[in-house]
FIVOLO-233931 format. One record per residue: x, y, z of N, C-alpha, C in turn; residue in one letter; chain. Coordinates in Angstrom, 2 decimals. Atoms other than C-alpha are relative to their C-alpha. Layout:
N
+---------+---------+---------+---------+---------+---------+---------+---------+---------+------+-------+
:    n_px :    n_py :    n_pz :   ca_px :   ca_py :   ca_pz :    c_px :    c_py :    c_pz : rest : kette :
+---------+---------+---------+---------+---------+---------+---------+---------+---------+------+-------+
:       X :       Y :       Z :       X :       Y :       Z :       X :       Y :       Z :    a :     A :
...
+---------+---------+---------+---------+---------+---------+---------+---------+---------+------+-------+
***
This chain:
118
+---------+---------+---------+---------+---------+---------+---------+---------+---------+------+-------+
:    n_px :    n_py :    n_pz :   ca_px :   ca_py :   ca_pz :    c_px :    c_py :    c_pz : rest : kette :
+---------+---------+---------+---------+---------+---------+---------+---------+---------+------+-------+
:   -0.73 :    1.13 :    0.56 :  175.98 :  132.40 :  248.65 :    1.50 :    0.31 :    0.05 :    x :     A :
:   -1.36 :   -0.22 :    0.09 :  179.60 :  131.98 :  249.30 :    1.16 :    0.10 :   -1.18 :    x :     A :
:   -0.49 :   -0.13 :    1.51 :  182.28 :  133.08 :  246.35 :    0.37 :   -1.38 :   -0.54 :    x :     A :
:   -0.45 :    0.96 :    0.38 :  183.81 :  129.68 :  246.30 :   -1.26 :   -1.19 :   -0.52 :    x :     A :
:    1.46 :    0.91 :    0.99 :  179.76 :  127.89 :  245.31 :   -0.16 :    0.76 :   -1.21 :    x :     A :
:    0.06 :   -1.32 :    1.58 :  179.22 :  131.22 :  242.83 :    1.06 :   -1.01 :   -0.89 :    x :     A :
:   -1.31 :    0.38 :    1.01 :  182.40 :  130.00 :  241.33 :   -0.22 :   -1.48 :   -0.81 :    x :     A :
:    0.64 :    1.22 :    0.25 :  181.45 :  126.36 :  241.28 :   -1.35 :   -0.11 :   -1.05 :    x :     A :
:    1.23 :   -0.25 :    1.06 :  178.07 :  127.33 :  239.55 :    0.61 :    0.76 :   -1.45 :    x :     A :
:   -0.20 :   -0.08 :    1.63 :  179.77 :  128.72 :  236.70 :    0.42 :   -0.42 :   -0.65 :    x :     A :
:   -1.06 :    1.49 :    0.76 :  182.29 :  126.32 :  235.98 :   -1.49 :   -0.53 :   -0.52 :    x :     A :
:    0.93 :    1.08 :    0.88 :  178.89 :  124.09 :  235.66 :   -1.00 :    0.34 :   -1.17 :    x :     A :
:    1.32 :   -0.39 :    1.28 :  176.96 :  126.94 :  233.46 :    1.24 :   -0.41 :   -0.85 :    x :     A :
:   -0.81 :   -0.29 :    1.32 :  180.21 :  126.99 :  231.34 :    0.16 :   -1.61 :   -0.81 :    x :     A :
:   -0.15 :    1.42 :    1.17 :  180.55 :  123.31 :  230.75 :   -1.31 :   -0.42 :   -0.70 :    x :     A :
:    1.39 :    0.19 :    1.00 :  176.79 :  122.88 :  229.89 :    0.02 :    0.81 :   -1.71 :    x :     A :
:    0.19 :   -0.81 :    0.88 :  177.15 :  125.65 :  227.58 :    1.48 :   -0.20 :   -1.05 :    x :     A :
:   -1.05 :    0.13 :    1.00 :  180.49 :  124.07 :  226.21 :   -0.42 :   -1.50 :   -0.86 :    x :     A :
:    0.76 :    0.81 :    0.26 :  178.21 :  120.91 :  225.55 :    0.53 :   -1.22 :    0.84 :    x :     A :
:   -0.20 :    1.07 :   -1.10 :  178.83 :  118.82 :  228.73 :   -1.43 :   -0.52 :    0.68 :    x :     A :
:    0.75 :    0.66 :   -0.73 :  176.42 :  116.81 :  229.95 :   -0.23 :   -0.44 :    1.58 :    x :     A :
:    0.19 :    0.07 :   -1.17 :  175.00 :  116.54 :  233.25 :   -0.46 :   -1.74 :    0.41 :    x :     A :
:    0.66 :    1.67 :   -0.41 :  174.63 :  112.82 :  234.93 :   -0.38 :    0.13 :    0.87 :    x :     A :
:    0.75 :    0.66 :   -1.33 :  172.99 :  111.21 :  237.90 :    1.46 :   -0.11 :    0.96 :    x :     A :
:   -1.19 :    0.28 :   -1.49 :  176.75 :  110.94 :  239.94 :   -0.15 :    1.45 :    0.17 :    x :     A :
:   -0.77 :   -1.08 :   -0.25 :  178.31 :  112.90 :  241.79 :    1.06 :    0.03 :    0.93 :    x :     A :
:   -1.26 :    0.13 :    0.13 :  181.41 :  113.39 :  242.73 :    0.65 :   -0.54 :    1.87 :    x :     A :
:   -0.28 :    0.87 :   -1.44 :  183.07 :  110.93 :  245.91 :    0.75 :    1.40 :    0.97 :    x :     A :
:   -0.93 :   -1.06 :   -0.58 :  185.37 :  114.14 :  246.85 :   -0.87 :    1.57 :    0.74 :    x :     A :
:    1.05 :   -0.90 :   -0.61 :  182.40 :  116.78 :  247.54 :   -1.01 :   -0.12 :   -0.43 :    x :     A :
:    1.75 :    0.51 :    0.17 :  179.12 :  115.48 :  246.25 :   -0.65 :    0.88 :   -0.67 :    x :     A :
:    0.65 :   -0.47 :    1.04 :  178.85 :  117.78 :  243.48 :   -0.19 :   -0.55 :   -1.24 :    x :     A :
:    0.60 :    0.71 :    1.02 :  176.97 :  116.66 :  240.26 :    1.29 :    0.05 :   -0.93 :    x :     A :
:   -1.59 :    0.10 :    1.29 :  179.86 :  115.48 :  237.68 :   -0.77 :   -0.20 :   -1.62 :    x :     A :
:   -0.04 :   -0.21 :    1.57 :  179.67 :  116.34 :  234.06 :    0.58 :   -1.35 :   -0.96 :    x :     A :
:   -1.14 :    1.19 :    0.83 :  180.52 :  114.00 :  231.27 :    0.50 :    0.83 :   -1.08 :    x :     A :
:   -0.59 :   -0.93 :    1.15 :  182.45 :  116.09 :  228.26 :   -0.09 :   -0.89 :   -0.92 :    x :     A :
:    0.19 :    0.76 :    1.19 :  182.15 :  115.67 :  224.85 :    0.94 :   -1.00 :   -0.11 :    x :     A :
:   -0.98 :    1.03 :    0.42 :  185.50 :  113.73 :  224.84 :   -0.53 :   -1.08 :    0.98 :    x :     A :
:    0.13 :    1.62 :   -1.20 :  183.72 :  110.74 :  227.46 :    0.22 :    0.00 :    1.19 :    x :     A :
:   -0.12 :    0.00 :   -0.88 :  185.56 :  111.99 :  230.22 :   -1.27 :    0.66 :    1.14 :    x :     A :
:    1.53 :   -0.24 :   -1.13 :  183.36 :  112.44 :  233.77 :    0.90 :    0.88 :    0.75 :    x :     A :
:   -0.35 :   -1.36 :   -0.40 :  184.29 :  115.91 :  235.20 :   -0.74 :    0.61 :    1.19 :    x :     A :
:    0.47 :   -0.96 :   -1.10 :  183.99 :  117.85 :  238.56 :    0.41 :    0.87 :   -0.11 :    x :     A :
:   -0.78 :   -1.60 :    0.06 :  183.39 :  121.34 :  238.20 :    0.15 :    0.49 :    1.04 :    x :     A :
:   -0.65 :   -0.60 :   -1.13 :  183.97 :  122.41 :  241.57 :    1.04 :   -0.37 :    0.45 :    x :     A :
:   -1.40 :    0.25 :   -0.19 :  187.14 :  120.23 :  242.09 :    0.47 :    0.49 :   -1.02 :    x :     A :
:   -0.41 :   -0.15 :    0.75 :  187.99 :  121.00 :  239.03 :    1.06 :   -1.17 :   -0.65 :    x :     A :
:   -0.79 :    1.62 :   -0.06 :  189.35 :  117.24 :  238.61 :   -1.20 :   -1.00 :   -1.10 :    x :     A :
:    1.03 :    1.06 :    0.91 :  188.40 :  114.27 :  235.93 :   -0.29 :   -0.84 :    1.67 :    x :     A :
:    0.49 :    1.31 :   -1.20 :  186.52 :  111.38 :  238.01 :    0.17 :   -1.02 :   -0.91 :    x :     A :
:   -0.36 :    0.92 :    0.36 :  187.24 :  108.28 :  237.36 :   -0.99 :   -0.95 :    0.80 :    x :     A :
:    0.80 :    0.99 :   -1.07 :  184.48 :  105.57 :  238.24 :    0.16 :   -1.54 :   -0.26 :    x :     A :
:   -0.59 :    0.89 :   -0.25 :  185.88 :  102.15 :  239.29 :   -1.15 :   -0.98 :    0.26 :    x :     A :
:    0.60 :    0.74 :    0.46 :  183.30 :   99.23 :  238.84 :    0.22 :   -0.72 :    1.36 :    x :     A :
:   -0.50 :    0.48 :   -1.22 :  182.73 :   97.15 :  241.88 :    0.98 :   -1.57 :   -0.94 :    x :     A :
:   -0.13 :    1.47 :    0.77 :  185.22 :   93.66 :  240.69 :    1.36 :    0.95 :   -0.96 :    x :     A :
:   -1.51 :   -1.30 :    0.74 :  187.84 :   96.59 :  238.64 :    0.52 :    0.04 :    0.22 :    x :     A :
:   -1.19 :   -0.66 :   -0.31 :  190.84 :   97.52 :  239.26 :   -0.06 :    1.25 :   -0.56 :    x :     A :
:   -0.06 :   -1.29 :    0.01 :  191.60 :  100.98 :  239.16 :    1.02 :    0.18 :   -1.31 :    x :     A :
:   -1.31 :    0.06 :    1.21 :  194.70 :  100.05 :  236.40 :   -1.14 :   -0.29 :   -1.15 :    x :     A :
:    0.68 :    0.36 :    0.90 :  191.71 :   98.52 :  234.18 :   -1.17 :    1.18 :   -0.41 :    x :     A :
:    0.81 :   -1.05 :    0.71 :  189.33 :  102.06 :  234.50 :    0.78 :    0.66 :   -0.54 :    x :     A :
:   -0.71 :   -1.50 :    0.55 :  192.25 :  104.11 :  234.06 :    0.78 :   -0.27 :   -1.56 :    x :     A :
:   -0.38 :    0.23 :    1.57 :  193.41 :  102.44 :  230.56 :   -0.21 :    0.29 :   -0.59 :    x :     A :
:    0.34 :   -0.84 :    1.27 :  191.34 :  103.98 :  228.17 :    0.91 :    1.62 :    0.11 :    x :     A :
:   -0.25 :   -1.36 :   -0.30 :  192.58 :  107.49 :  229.66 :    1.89 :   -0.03 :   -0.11 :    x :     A :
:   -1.71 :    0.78 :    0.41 :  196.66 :  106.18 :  229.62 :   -0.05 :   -0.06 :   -1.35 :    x :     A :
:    0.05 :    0.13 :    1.52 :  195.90 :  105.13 :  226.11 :   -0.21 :    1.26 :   -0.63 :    x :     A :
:   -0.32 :   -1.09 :    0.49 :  194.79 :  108.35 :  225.11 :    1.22 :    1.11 :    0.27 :    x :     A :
:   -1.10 :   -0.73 :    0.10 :  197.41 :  110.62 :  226.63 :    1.15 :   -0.72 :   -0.87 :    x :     A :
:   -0.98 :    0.33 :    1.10 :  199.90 :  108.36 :  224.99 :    0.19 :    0.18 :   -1.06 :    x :     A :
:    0.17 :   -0.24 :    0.90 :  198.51 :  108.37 :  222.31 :    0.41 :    1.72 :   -0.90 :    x :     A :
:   -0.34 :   -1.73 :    0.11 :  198.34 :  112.80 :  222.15 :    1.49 :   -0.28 :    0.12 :    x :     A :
:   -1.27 :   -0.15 :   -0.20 :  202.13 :  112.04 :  223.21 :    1.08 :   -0.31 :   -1.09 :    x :     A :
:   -0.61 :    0.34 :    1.31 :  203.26 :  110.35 :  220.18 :   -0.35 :    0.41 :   -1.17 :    x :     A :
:    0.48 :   -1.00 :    0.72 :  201.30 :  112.12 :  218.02 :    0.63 :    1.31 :   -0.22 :    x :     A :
:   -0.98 :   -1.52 :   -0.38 :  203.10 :  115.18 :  219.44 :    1.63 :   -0.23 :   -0.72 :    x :     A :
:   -1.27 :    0.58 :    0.19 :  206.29 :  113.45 :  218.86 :    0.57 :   -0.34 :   -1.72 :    x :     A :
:   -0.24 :    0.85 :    1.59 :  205.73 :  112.26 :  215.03 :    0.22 :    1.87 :   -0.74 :    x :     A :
:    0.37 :   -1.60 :    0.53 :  204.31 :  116.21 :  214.46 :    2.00 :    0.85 :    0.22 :    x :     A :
:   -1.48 :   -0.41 :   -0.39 :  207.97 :  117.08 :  215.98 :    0.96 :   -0.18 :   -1.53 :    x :     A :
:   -0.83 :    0.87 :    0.70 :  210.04 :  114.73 :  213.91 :   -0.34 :    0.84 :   -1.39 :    x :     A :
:    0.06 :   -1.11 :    1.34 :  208.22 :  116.12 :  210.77 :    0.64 :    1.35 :   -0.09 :    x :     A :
:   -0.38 :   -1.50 :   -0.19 :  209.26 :  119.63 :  211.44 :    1.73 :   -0.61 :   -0.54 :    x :     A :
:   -1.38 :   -0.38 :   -0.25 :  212.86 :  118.68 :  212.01 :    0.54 :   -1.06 :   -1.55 :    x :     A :
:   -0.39 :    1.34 :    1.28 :  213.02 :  115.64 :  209.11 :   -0.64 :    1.34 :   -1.59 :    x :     A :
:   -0.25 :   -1.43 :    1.11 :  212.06 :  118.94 :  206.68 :    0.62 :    0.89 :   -0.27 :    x :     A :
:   -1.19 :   -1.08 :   -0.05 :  214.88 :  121.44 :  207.54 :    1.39 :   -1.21 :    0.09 :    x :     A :
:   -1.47 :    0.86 :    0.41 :  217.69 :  118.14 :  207.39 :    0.45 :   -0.12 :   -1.10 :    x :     A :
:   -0.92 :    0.08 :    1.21 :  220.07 :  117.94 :  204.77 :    0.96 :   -1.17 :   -0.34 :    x :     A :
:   -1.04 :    0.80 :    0.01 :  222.29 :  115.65 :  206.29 :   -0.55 :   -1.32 :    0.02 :    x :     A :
:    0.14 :    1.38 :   -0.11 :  222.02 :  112.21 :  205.21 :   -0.32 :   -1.06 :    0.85 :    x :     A :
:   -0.10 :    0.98 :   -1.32 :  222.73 :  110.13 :  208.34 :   -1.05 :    0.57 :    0.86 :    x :     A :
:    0.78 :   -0.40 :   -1.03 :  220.64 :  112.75 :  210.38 :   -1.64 :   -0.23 :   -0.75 :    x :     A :
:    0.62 :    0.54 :    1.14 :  218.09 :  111.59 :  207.40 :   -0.84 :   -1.01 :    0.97 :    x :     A :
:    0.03 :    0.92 :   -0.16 :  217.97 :  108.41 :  208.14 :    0.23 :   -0.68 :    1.49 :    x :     A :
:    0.58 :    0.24 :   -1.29 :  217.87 :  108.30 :  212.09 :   -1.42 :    0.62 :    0.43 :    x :     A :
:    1.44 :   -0.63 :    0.03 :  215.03 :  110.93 :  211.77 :   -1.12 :   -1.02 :   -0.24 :    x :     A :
:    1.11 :    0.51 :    0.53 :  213.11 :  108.63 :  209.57 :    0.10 :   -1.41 :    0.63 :    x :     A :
:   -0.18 :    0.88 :   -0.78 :  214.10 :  105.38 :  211.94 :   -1.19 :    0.25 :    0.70 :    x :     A :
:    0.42 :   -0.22 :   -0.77 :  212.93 :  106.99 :  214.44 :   -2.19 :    0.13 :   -0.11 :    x :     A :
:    1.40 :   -0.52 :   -0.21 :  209.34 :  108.52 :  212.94 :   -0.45 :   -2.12 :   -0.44 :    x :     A :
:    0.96 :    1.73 :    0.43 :  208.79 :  104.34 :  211.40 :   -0.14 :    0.16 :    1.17 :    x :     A :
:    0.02 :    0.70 :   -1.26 :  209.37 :  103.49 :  215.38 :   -1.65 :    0.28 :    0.49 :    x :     A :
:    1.11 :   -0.99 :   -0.88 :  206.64 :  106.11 :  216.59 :   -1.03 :   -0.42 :   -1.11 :    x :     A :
:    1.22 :    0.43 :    1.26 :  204.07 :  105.00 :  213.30 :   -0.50 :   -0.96 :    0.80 :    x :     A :
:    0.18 :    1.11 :   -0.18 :  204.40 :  101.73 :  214.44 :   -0.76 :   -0.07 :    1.58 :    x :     A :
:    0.64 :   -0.22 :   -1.29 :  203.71 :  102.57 :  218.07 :   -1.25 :    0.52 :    0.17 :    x :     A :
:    1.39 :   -0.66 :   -0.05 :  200.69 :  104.60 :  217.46 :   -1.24 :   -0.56 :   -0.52 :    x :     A :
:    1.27 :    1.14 :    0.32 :  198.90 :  101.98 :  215.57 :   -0.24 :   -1.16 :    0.63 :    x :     A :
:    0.42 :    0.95 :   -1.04 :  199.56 :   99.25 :  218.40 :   -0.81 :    0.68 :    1.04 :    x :     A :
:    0.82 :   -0.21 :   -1.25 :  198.17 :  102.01 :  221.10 :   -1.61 :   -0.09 :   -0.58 :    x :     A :
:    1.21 :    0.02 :    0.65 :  195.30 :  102.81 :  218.27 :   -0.94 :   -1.37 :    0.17 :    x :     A :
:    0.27 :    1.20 :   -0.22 :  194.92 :   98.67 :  218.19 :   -0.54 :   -0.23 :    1.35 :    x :     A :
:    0.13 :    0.58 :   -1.22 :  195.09 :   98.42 :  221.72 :   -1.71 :    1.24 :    0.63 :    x :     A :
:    1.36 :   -0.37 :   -0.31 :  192.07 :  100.99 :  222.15 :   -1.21 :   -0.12 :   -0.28 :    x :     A :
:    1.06 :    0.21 :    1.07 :  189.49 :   99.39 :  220.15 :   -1.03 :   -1.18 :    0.96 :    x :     A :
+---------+---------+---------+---------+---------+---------+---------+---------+---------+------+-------+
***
């Protein structure tokens, strides 16, 4: 067996054993069986790439939305976690009060992407 299948076979013991699920696809790029992970996403362990499966009648902008929505989501999240840090070591008034501008802006944004993923 060649190192680069070995390799491939463990990626797929490791995601079973990380609690990934095995489906019926498999993958358009080399026709190995794709995983689904606990987070939903559909996973090739030998590309080592998410898959993305496009509906005949889909657009490719309409599968890939849920997955957009979440990184955004992690992104502003990241961003609010920031703001806290730095809106706890300020002193200065004005830098106060653009801090806390700023974290309403990102609140507000995270409960339209939250909205918009439902």
């Amino acid at each position: 067996m060649a190192k680069k299948d070995t390799k491939a076979l463990q990626a797929m013991a490791n995601l079973l054993k990380q609690g990934a699920t095995l489906t019926e696809l498999s993958c358009p790029a080399c026709a190995s069986p794709i995983f689904k992970l606990k987070t939903n996403e559909l996973w090739c362990a030998k590309c080592q790439k998410r898959v993305i499966i496009v509906k005949e009648g889909e657009s490719t902008a309409e599968a890939t939305r849920p997955i957009l929505l979440s990184t955004l989501e992690s992104t502003v999240l990241t961003k609010i976690q920031d703001l806290e840090k730095k809106l706890k070591q300020e002193t200065e008034p004005a830098q106060i009060e653009k801090l806390t501008t700023t974290l309403s802006s990102l609140l507000q944004n995270l409960e339209k992407i939250r909205k918009m993923k439902q």
